[in-house]
N, C-alpha and C positions, 0 to 999 in steps of 0.2 A: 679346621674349618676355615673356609675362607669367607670373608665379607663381602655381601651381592648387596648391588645397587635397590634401593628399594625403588626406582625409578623405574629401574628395568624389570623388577621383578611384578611391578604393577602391569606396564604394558604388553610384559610377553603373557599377559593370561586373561585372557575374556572372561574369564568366571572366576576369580578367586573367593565370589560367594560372600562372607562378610569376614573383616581382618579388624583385628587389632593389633597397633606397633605401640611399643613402650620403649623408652631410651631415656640418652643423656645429651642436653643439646653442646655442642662442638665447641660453645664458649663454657663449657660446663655448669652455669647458673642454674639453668632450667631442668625442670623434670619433664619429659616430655613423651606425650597419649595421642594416639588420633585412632577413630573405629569409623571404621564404613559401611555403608550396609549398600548391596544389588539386590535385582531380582532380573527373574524374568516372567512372571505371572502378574497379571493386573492386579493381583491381591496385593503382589510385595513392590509392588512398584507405584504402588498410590502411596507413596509414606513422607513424612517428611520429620526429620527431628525438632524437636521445641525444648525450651530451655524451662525446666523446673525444679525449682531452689537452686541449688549448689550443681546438678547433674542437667540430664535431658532427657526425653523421652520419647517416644517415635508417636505421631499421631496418623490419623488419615488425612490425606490432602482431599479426598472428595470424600465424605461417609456414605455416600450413594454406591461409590463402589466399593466400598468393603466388604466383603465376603466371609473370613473368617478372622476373627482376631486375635484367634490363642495363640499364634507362634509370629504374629507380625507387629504387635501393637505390645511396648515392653518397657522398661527405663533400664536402658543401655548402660546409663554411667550415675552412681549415686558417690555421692562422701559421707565417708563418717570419721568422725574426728579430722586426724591427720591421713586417714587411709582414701583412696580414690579407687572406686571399682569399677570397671569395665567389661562388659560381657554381652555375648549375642541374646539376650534372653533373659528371660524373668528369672534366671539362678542369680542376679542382681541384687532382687529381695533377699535370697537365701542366703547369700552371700554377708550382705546388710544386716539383716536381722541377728543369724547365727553367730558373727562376727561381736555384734553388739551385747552378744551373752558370753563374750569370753572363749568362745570355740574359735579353732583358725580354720585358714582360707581352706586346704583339705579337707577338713571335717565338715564345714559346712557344704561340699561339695560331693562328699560320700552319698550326700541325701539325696544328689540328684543322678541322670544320664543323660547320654544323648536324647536328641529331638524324637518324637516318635511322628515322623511325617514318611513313613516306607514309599519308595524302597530306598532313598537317601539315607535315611535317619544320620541326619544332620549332626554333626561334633556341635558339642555347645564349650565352646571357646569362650575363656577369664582371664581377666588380669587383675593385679590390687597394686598400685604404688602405695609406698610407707615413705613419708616425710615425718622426720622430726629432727626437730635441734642441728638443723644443717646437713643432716644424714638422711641418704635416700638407698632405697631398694626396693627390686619389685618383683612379682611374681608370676607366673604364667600357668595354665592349666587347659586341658582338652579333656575331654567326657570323651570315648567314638564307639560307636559297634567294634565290636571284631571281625574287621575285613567283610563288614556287612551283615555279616551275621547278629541279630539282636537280642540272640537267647545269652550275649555275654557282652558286658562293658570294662573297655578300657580304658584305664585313668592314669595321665601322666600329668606331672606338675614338675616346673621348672623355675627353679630359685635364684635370681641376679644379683649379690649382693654387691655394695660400691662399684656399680656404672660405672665408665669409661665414660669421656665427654666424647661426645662423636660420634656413638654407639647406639646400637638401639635391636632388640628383636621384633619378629614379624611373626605371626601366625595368623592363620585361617583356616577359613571352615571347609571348602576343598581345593584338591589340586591343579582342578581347571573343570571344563563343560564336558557332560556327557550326560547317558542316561543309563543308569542311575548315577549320580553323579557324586564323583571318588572322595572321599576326605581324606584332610590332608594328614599326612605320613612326616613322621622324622621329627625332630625338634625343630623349638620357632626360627626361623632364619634370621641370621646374624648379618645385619643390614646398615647402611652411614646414616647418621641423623644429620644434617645440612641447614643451615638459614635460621632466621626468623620464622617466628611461629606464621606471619603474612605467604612468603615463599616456600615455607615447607608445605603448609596447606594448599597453595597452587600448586605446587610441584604434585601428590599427592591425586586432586582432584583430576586435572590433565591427565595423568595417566592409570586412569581407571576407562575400562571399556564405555566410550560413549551411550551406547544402546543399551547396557545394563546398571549403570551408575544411578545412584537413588540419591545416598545424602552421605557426607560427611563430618566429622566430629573432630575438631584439633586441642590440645589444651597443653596449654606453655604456665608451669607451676615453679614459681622463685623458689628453690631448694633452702634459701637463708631465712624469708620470712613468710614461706605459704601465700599467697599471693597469685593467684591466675590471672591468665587471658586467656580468652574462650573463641573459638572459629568455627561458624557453622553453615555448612552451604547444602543446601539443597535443590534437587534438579527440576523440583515439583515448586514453581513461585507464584 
């Protein structure tokens, strides 16, 4: 496998729909998340992220136009204990909760599938970093149809253990714009993590499609004593 710029991989795609990267940052200290979310409906593009407790959650920037709120309105990124979850969607709870009864990130992810929003039906896309005791690793996961078909779901989960500083995966929810529009295929993309948590997050936001960019989420985690900084931009101010 070769290592693609997550630079390039943002700007050659007007629809990558919503992503999460997880890695190791390049001075190796940090654990390092960022999740975005687009749209192109007025629904999903009235959003903005806000910060609650420890994670954040997506709110409406106007509630006059909100429309539907069961697949737009969601808490993206929750902690429990030392774990940090990341997901396109309320499997966040599932995640959380099931997790906190001693079940792992699979099992509580058995329970769910992809999005039922047809004829997409959307991958619901996870991640969980594990921080302890100076030791990191993280996890990645996809729910999707098969190949659109929804009478079956496909579950694939991918396990990183001890990061590489520098490093970092990439998935998302499709492969780019169309109608219906494709999800994505193959495992997470093996991408460079670059900069301070300040510059990765500009680098990041820049090269997301102007006209479909919603909000951003970054979060730089001291692997020695737990300890975040948190980056949140949204297009909606």
């Amino acid at each position: 496998m070769k290592m693609m710029s997550l630079k390039e991989e943002l700007s050659g795609n007007t629809y990558p729909g919503r992503g999460i990267v997880i890695g190791k940052s390049a001075d190796g200290k940090y654990a390092v998340t960022a999740y975005f979310i687009m749209g192109r409906s007025v629904n999903s593009r009235n959003r903005v992220f806000v910060e609650d407790g420890e994670g954040i959650r997506t709110q409406a920037f106007d509630p006059a136009k909100l429309s539907d709120p069961s697949l737009v309105i969601y808490a993206p990124v929750r902690v429990l204990g030392n774990k940090t979850i990341v997901t396109n969607g309320d499997q966040t709870d599932t995640i959380y909760e099931l997790m906190d009864k001693q079940q792992t990130f699979e099992q509580a992810l058995r329970t769910r599938e992809f999005e039922p929003d047809a004829p997409n039906y959307t991958p619901r896309i996870s991640g969980i970093m594990h921080i302890e005791k100076g030791k990191y690793n993280y996890a990645m996961s996809i729910l999707k149809s098969n190949n659109g078909n929804p009478a079956a779901c496909n579950r694939y989960t991918f396990a990183y253990e001890n990061p590489v500083a520098g490093e970092g995966h990439f998935i998302h929810t499709y492969m780019g714009d169309g109608n219906p529009l494709p999800s994505f295929e193959g495992e997470p993309t093996w991408v460079g993590i670059d900069g301070d948590i300040d510059s990765f997050t500009q680098m990041i936001w820049e090269n997301l499609n102007e006209e479909n960019k919603v909000s951003l989420f970054v979060r730089y985690i001291n692997i020695e004593t737990g300890e975040y900084e948190t980056r949140i931009v949204n297009k909606n101010q």
